[in-house]
C-alpha positions as a LaTeX table, in Angstrom:
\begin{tabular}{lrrr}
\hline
Residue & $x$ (\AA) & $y$ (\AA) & $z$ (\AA) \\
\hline
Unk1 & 25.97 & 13.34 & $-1.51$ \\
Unk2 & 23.53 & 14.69 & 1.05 \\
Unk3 & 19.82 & 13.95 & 0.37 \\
Unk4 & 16.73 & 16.05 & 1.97 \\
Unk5 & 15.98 & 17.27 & 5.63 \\
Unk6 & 12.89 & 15.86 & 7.31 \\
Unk7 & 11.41 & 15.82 & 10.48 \\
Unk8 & 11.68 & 11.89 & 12.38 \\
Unk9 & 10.54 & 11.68 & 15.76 \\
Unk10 & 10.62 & 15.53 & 16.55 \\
Unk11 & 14.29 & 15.93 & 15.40 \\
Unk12 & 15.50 & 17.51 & 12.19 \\
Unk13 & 17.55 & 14.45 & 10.11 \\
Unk14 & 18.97 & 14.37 & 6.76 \\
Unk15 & 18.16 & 11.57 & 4.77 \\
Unk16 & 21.40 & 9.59 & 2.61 \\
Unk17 & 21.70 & 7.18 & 0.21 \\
Unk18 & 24.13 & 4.15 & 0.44 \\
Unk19 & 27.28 & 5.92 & 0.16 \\
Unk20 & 26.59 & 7.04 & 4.10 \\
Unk21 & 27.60 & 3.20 & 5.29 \\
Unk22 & 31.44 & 4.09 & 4.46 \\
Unk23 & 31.29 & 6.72 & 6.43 \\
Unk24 & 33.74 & 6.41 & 9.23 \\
Unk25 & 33.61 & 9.00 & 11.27 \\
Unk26 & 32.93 & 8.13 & 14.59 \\
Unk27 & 31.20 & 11.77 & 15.77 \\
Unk28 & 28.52 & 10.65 & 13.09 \\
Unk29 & 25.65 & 9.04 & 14.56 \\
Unk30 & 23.79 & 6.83 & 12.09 \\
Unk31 & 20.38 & 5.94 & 12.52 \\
Unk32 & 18.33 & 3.53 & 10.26 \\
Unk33 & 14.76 & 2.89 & 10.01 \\
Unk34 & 12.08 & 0.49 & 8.02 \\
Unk35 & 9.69 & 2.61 & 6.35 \\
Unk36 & 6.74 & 1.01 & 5.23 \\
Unk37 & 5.70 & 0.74 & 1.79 \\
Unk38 & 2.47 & 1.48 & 0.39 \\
Unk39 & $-0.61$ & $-0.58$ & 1.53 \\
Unk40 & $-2.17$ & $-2.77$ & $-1.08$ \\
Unk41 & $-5.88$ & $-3.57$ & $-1.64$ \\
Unk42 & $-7.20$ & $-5.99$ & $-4.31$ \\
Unk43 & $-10.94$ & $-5.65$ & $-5.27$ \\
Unk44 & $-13.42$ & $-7.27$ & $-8.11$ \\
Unk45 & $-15.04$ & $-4.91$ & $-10.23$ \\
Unk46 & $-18.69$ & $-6.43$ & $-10.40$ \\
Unk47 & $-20.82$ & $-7.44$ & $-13.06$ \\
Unk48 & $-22.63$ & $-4.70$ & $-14.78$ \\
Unk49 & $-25.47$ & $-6.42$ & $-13.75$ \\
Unk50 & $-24.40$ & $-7.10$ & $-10.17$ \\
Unk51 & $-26.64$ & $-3.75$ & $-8.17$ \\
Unk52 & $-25.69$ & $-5.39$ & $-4.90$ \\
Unk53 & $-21.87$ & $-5.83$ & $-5.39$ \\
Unk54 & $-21.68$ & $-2.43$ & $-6.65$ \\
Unk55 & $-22.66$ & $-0.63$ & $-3.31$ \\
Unk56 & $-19.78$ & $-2.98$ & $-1.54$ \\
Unk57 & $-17.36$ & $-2.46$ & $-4.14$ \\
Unk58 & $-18.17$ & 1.51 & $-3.81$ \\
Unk59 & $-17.70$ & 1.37 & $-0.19$ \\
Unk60 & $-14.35$ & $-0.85$ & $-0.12$ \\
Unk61 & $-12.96$ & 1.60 & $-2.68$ \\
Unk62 & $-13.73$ & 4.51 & $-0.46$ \\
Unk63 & $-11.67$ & 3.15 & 2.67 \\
Unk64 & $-8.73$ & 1.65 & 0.57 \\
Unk65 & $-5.48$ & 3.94 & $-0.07$ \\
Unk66 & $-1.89$ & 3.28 & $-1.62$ \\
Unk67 & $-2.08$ & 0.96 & $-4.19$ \\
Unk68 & $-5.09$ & $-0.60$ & $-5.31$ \\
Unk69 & $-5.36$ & $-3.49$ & $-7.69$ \\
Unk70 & $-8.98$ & $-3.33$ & $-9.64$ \\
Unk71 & $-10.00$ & $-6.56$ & $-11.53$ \\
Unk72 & $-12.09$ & $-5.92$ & $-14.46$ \\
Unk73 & $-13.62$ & $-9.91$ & $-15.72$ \\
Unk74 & $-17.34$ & $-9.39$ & $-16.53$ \\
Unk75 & $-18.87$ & $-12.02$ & $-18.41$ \\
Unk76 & $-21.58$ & $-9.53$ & $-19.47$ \\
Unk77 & $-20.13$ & $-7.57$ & $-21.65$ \\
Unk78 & $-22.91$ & $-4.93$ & $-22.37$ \\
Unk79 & $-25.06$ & $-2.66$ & $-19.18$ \\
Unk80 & $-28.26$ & $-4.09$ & $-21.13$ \\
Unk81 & $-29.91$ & $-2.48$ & $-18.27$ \\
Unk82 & $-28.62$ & 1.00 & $-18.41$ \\
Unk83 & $-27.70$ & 0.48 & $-14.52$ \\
Unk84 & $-24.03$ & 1.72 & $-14.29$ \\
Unk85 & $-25.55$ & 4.46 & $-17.77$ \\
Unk86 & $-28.44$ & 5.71 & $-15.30$ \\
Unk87 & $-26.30$ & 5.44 & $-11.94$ \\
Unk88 & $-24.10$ & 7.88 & $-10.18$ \\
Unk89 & $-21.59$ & 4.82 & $-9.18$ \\
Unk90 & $-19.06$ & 5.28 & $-12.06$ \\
Unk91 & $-19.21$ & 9.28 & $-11.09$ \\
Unk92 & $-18.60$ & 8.38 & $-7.57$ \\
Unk93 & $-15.56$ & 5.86 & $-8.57$ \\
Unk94 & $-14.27$ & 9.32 & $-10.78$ \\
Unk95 & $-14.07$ & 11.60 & $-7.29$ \\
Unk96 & $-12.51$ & 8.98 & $-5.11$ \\
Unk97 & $-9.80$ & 7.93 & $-7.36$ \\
Unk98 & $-9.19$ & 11.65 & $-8.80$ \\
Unk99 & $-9.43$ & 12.90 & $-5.08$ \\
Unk100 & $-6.91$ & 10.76 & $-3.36$ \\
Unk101 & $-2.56$ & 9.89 & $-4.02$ \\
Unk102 & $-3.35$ & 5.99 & $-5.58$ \\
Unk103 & $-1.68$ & 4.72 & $-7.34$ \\
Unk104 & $-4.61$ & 2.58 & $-9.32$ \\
Unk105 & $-3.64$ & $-0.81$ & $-11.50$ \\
Unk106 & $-6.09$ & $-2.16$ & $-13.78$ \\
Unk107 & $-6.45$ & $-5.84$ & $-14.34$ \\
Unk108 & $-8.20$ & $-6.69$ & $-17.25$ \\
Unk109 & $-9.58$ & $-10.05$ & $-18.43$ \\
Unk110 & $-12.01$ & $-10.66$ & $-21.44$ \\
Unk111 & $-14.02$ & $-8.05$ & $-22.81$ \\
Unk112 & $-14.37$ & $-4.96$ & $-21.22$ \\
Unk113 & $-17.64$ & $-2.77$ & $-22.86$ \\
Unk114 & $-19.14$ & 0.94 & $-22.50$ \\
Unk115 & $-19.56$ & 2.29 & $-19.28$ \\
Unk116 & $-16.92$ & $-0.55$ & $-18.16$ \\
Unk117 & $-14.24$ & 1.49 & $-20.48$ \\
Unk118 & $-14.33$ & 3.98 & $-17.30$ \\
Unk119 & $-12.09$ & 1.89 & $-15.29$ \\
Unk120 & $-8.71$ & 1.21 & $-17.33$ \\
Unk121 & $-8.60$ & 4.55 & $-18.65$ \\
Unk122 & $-8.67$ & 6.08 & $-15.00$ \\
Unk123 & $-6.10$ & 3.44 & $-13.62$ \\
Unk124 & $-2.47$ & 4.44 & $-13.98$ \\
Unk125 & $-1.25$ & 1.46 & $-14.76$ \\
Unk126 & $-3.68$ & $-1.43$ & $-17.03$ \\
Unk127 & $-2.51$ & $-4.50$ & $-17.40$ \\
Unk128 & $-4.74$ & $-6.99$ & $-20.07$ \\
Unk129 & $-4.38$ & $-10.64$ & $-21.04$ \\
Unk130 & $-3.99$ & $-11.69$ & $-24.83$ \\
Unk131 & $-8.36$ & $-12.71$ & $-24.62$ \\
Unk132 & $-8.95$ & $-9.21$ & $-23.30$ \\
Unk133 & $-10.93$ & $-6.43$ & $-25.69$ \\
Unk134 & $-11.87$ & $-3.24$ & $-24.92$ \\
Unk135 & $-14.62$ & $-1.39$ & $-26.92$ \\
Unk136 & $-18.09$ & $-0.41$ & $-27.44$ \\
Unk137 & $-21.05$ & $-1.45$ & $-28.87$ \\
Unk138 & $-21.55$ & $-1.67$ & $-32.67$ \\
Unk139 & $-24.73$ & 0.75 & $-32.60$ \\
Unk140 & $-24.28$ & 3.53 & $-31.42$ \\
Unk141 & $-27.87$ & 4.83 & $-30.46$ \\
Unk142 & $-28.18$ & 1.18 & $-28.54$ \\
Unk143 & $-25.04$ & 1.82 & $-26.64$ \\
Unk144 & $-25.20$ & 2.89 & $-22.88$ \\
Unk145 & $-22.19$ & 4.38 & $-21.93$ \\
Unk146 & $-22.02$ & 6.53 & $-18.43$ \\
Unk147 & $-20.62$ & 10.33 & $-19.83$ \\
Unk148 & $-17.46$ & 10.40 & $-17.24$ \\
Unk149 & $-16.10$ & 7.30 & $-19.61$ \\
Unk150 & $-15.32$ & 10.12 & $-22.38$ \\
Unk151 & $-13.93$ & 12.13 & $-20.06$ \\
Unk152 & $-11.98$ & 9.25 & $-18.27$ \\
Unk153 & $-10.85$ & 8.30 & $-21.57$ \\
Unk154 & $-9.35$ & 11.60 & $-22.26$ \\
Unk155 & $-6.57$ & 10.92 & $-19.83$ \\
Unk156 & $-5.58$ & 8.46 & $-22.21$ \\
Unk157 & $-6.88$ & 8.92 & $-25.66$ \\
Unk158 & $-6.31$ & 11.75 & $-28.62$ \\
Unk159 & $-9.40$ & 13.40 & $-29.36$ \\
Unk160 & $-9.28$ & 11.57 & $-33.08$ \\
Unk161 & $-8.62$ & 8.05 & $-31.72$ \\
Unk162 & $-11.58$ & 8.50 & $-28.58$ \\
Unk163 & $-13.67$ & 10.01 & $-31.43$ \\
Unk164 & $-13.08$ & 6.71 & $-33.84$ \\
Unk165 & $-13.79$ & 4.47 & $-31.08$ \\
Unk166 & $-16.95$ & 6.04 & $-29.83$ \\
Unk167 & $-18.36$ & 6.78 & $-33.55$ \\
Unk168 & $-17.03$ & 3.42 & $-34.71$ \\
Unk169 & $-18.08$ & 0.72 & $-31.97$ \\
Unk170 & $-15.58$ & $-1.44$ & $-32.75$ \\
Unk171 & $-13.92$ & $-3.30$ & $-29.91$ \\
Unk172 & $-10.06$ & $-3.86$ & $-29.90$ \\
Unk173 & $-7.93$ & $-6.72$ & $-28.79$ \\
Unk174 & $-5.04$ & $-5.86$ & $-25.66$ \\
Unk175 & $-2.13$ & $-5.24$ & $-28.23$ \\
Unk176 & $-4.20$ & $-2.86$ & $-30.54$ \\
Unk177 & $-5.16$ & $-0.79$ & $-26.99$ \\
Unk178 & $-1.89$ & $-1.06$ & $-26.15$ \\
Unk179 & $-0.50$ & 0.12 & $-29.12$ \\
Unk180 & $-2.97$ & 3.34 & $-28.89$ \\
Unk181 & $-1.53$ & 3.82 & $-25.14$ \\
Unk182 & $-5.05$ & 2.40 & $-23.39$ \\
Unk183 & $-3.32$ & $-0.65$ & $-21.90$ \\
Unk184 & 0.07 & $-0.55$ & $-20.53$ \\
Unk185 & 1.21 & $-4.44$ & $-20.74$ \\
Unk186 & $-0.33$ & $-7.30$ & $-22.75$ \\
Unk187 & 0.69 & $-11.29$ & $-22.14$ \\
Unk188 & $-0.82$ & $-14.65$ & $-21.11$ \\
Unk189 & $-2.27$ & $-14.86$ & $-17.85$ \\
Unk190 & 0.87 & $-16.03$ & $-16.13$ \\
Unk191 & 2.67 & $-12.91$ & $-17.54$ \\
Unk192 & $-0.04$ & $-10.59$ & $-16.34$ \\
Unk193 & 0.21 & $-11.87$ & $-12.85$ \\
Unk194 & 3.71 & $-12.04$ & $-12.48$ \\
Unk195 & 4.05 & $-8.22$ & $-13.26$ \\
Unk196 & 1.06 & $-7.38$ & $-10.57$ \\
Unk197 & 3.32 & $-9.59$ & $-8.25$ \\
Unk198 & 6.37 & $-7.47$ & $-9.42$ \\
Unk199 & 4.46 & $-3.85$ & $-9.04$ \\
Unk200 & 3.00 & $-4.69$ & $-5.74$ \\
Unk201 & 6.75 & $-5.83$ & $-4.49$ \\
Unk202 & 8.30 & $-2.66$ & $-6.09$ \\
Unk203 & 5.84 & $-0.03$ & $-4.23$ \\
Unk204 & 4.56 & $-2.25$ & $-1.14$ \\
Unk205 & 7.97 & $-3.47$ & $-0.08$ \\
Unk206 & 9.32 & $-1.45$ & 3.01 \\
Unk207 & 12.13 & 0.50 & 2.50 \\
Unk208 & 15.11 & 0.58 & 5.07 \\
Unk209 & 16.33 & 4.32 & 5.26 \\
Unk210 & 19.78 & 5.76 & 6.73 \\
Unk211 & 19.18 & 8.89 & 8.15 \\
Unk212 & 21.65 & 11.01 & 10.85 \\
Unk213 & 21.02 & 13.84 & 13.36 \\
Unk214 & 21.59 & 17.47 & 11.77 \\
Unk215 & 23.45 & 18.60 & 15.18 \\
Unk216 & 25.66 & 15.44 & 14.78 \\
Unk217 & 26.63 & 16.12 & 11.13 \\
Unk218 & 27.14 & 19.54 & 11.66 \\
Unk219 & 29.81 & 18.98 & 14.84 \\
Unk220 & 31.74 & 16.27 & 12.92 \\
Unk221 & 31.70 & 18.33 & 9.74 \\
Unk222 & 33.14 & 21.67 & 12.32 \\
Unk223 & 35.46 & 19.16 & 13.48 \\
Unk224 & 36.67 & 18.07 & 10.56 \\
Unk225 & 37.69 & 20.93 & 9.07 \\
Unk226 & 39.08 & 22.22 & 11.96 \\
Unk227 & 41.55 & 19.11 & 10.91 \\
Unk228 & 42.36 & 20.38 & 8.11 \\
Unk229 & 43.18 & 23.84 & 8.86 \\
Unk230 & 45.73 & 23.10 & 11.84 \\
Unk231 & 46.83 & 20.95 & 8.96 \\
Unk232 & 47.89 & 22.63 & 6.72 \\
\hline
\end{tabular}
């Protein structure tokens, strides 16, 4: 089965899957190439109460492409300070991820609270442990939660399950976010590492590709049937 035309090294090629190493025909030339996977970058979400790891974290996210691994393991679990509420960070972490092709996994490990909500629900894939929770703060009025989090959380959340949460306060444990499609994997540590291992092989990996010359197709497919009809 013939796959898609693209351009490699000038020429047009047409790409084929692993059927194309029986071919025998000697008029074919083959030609194979590694093609690199996607790049992978790891980072640490800070603290919420870390100001000066949030301008590095802003600018490593900025430069990093393909697949990025985000970490989320605050031991603070509330902004007490309003600084990620009052900030334009989480707003700025919105445009670059919406803005670019990532492909974004979440990490998460122990509680993960208001404005901190923001980054599982824009990752595509979120991964928790079984000691994870993800929530908000039991009074509402005291909670400070940065507005792109509802909209974040609208990627992943009915309108009546983000409007229980938010009203509510109540956090949840991994399965129970997993269950209302805000986490896409829940087990013990181990387990949660062995699938980042298994995502970053998967996408990162490079990939060897078969490809041929158009010209070179077309004169051994002329060729061929010009076989066949003295043939016949």
């Amino acid at each position: 089965r013939l796959g898609a035309f693209h351009l490699c090294g000038g020429a047009m090629v047409q790409s084929f899957g692993g059927a194309l190493a029986k071919l025998e025909d000697p008029n074919v030339q083959l030609v194979q190439a590694t093609l690199p996977g996607l790049s992978c970058t790891t980072l640490d979400v800070p603290s919420v109460q870390s100001r000066a790891g949030w301008a590095s974290f802003l600018q490593l996210l900025s430069l990093a492409d393909g697949m990025v691994v985000l970490r989320v393991h605050d031991s603070d679990e509330y902004d007490v300070d309003g600084y990620l509420t009052n900030s334009e960070l989480l707003s700025e972490v919105f445009e670059i991820i919406d803005s670019r092709p990532m492909f974004v996994v979440c990490v998460c490990k122990g509680p993960v609270r208001s404005s901190m909500v923001a980054f599982p629900a824009l990752s595509n894939v979120v991964l928790a442990s079984k000691e994870a929770s993800i929530g908000f703060v039991p009074s509402h009025l005291a909670d400070k939660v940065h507005p792109i989090v509802q909209l974040a959380l609208k990627r992943r959340l009915s309108e009546t399950v983000l409007r229980r949460l938010t009203l509510v306060g109540d956090s949840i444990d991994a399965s129970e976010a997993q269950r209302l499609g805000l986490v896409d994997f829940v087990g013990d540590e181990a387990a949660v590492e062995n699938e980042v291992a298994r995502l970053v092989y998967r996408n990162c990996s490079p990939v060897l590709q078969t490809t041929v010359p158009r010209e070179s197709l077309a004169a051994a497919m002329e060729e061929r049937e010009a076989k066949a009809a003295l043939s016949r």
